[in-house]
TORKE-727017 format. One record per residue: x, y, z of N, C-alpha, C in turn; residue number from 1. Coordinates in Angstrom, 1 decimal. Layout:
REM TORKE-727017
+--------+--------+--------+--------+--------+--------+--------+--------+--------+-----+
!   n.c1 !   n.c2 !   n.c3 !  ca.c1 !  ca.c2 !  ca.c3 !   c.c1 !   c.c2 !   c.c3 ! pos !
+--------+--------+--------+--------+--------+--------+--------+--------+--------+-----+
!      X !      Y !      Z !      X !      Y !      Z !      X !      Y !      Z ! NUM !
...
+--------+--------+--------+--------+--------+--------+--------+--------+--------+-----+
//
This chain:
REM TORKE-727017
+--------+--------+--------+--------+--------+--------+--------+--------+--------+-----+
!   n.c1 !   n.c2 !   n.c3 !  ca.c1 !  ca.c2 !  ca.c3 !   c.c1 !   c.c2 !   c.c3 ! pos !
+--------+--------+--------+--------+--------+--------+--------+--------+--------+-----+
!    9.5 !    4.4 !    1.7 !   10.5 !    5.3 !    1.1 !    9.9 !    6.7 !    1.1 !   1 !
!   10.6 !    7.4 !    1.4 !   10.0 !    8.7 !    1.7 !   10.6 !    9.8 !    0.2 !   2 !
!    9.8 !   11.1 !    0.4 !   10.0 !   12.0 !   -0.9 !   11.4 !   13.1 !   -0.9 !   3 !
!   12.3 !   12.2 !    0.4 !   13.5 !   13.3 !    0.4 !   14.1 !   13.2 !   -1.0 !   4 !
!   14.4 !   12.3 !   -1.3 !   15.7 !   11.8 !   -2.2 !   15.1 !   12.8 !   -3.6 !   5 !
!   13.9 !   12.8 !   -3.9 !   13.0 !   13.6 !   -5.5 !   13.4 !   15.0 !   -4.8 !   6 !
!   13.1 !   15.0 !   -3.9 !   13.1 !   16.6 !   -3.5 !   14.1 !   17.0 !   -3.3 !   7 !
!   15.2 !   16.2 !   -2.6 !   16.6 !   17.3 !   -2.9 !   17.5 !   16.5 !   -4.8 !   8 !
!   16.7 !   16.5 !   -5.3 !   16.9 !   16.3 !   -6.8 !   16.4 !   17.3 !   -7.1 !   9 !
!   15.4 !   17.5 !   -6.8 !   14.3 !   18.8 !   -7.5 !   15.0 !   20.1 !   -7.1 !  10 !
!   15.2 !   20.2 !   -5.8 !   16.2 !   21.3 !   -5.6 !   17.5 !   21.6 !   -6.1 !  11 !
!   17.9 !   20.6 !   -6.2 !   19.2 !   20.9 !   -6.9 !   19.2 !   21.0 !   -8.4 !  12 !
!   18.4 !   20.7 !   -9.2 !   18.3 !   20.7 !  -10.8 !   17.6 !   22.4 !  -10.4 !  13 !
!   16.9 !   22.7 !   -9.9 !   16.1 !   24.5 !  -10.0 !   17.6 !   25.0 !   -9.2 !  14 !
!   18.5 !   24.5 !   -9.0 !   19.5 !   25.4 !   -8.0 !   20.4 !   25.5 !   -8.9 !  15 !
!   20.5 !   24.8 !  -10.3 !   21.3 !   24.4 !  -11.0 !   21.0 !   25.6 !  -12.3 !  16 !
!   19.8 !   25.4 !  -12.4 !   18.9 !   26.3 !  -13.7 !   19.2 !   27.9 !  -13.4 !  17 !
!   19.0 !   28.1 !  -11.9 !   19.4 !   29.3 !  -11.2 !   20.6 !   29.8 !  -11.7 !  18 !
!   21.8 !   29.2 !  -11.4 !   22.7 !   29.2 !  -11.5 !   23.9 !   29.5 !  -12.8 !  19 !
!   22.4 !   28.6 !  -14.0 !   22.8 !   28.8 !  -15.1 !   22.7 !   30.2 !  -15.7 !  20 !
!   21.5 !   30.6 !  -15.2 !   21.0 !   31.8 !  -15.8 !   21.7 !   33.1 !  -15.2 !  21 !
!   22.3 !   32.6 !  -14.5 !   23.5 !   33.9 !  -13.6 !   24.8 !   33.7 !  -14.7 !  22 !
!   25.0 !   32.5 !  -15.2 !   26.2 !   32.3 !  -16.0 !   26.2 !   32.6 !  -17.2 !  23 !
!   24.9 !   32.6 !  -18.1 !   24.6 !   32.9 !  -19.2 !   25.0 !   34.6 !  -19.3 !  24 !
!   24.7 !   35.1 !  -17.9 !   24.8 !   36.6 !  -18.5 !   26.1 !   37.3 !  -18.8 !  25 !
!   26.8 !   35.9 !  -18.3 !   28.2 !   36.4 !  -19.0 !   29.1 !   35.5 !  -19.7 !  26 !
!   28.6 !   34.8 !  -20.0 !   28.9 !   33.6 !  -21.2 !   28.3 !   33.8 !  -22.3 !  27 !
!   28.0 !   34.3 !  -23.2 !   27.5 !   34.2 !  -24.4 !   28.8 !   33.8 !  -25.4 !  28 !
!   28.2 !   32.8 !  -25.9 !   29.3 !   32.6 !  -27.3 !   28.5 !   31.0 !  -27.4 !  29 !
!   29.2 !   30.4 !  -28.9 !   28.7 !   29.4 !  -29.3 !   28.9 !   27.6 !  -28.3 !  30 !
!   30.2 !   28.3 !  -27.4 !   30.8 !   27.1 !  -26.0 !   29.5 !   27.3 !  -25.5 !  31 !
!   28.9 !   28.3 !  -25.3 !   27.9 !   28.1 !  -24.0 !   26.8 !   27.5 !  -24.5 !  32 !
!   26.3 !   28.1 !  -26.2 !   25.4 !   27.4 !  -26.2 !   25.2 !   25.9 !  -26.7 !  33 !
!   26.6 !   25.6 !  -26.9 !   26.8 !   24.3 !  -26.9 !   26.8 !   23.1 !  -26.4 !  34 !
!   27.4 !   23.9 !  -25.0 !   27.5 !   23.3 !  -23.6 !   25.9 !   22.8 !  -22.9 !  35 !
!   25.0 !   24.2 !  -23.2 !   23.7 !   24.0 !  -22.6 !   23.0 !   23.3 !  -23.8 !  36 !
!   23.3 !   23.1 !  -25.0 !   22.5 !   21.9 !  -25.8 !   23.0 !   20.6 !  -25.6 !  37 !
!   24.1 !   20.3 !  -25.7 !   24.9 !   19.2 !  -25.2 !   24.6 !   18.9 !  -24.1 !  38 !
!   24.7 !   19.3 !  -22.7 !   25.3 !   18.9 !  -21.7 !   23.9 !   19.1 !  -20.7 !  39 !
!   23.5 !   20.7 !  -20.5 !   22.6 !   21.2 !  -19.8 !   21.3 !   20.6 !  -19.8 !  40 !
!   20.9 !   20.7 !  -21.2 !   19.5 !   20.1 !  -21.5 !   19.3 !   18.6 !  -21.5 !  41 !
!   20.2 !   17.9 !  -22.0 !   20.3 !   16.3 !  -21.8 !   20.0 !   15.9 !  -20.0 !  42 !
!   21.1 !   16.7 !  -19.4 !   21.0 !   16.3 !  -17.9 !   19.6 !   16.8 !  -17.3 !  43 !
!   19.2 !   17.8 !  -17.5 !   17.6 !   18.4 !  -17.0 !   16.3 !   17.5 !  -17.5 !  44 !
!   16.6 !   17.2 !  -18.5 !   15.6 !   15.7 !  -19.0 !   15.6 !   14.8 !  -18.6 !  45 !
!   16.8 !   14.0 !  -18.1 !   17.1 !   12.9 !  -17.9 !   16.3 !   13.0 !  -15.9 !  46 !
!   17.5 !   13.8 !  -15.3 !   16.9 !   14.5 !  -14.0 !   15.4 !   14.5 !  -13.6 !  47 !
!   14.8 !   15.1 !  -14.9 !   13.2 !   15.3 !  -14.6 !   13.0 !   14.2 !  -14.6 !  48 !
!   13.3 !   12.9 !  -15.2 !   12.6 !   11.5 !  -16.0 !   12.8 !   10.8 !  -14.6 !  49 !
!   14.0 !   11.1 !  -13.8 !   14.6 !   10.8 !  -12.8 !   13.4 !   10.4 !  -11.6 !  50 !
!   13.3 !   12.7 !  -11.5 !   12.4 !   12.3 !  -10.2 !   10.7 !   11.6 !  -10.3 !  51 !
!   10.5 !   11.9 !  -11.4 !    9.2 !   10.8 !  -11.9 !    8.9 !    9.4 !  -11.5 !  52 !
!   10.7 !    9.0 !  -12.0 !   10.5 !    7.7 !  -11.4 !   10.5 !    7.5 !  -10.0 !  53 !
!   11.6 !    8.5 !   -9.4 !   11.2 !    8.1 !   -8.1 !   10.5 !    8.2 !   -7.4 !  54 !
!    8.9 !    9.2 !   -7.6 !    7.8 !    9.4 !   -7.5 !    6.9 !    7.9 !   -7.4 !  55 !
!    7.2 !    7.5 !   -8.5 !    6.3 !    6.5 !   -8.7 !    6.9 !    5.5 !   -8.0 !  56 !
!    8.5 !    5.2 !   -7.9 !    8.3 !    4.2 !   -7.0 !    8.4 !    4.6 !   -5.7 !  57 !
!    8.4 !    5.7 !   -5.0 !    7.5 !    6.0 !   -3.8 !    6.4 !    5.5 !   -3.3 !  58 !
!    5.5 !    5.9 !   -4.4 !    4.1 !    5.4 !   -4.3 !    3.8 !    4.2 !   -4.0 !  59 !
!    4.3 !    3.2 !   -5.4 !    4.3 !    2.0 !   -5.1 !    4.9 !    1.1 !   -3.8 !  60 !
!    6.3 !    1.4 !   -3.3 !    6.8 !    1.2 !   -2.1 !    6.1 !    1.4 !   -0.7 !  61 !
!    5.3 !    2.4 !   -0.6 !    4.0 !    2.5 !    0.1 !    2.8 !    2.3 !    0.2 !  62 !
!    2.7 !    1.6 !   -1.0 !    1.4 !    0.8 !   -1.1 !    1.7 !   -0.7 !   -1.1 !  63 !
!    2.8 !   -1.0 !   -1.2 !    3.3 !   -2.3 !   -0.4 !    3.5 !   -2.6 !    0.8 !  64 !
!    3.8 !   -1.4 !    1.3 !    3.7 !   -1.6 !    2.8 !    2.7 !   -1.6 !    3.5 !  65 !
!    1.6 !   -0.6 !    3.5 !    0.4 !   -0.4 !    3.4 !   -0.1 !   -2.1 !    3.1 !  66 !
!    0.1 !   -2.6 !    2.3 !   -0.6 !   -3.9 !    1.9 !   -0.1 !   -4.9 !    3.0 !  67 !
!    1.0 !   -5.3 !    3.1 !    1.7 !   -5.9 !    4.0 !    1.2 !   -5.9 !    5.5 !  68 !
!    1.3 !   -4.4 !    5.4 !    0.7 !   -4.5 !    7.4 !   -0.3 !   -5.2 !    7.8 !  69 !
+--------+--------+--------+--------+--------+--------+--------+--------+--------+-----+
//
């Protein structure tokens, strides 16, 4: 298993944060910052916990194969 799948995760959560911070400058009010406590931050945590995992089972999927051969 290769490190595409974390990486275009990774890019797209920093493409996402980008994105946000373009929106913030013209959203201000209590929706926005509700939306990014609610919604924003939940999904970026979850996302990060995401690519971790799929880090690790990278690793491990390659050291099974590695073992196997």
């Amino acid at each position: 298993m290769s490190k595409e799948g974390s990486n275009k995760l990774t890019y797209a959560i920093k493409n996402l944060r980008k994105h946000w911070e373009i929106a913030k400058e013209h959203w201000q009010d209590q929706v926005q910052r509700d939306f990014e406590q609610n919604h924003l931050f939940p999904l970026e945590t979850r996302v990060n916990a995401t690519i971790r995992s799929m880090d690790k089972l990278s690793e491990v999927t390659a050291k099974v194969r590695r073992d196997c051969s």
